[in-house]
TITI-183622 format. One line per field, with one value per residue (C-alpha): y, x, z; residue number from 0; residue in one letter. Coordinates in steps of 0.25 Angstrom, whole numbers, plus 5000, padded with zeros to 4 digits. Last residue first. Layout:
BEGIN
c2 Y|...
c1 X|...
c3 Z|...
pos NUM|...
code A|...
//
This chain:
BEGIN
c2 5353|5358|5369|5380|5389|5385|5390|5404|5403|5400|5411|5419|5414|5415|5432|5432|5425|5435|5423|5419|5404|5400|5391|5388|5391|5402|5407|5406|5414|5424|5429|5429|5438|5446|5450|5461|5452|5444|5456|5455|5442|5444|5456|5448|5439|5448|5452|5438|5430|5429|5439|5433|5418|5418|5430|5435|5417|5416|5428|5425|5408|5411|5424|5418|5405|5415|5426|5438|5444|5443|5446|5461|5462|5454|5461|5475|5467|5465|5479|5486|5474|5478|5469
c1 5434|5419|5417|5411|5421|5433|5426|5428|5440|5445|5439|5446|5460|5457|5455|5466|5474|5469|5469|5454|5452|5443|5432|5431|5415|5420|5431|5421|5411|5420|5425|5410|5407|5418|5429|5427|5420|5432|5440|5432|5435|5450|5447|5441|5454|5465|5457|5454|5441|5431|5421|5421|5417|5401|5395|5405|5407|5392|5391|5402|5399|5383|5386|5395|5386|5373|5377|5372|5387|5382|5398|5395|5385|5390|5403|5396|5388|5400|5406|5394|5392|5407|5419
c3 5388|5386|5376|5383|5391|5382|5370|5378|5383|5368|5364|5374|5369|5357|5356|5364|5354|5344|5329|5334|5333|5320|5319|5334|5335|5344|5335|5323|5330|5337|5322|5318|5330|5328|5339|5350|5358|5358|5363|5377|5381|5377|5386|5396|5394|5398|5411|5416|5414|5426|5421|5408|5411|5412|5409|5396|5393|5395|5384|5374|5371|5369|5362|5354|5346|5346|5340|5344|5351|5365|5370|5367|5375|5386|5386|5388|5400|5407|5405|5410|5421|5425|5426
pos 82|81|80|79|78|77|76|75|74|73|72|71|70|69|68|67|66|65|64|63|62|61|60|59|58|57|56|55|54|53|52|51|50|49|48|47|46|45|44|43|42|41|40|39|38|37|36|35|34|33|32|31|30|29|28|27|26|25|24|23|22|21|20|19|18|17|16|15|14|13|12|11|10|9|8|7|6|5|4|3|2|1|0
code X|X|X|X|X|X|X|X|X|X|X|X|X|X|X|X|X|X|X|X|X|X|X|X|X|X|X|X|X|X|X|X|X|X|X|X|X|X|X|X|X|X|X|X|X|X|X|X|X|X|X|X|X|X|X|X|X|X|X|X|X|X|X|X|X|X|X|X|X|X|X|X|X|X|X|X|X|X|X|X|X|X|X
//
């Protein structure tokens, strides 16, 4: 992936609310690169969704009805609640 594309991500994963920009940006830096095609895209969608939308699913208030949309949630909850 190029830096251009990279720092594109970061940008729009630093979202100025605290609770998801400190979930978003180590996961961008820390797990993106690695992730297959079909989920950077997922990845990408996300930053497409609401802020508010990604709060509650985040916080797990709601579940996103987009399976792909929850499957990369997930993914990311997973990487900082312990087991």
């Amino acid at each position: 992936m190029s830096d251009i594309e990279m720092n594109r991500l970061f940008w729009h994963s630093r979202r100025g609310m605290l609770e998801l920009d400190v979930l978003l940006v180590p996961f961008l830096k820390e797990a993106y690169p690695s992730l297959s095609p079909e989920d950077q895209a997922r990845y990408r969608k996300l930053l497409q969704c609401e802020d508010q939308d990604m709060f509650a699913w985040f916080m797990q208030r709601a579940v996103p009805e987009d399976p792909d949309l929850a499957r990369i949630v997930k993914m990311i909850l997973d990487r900082v609640q312990p087991k």
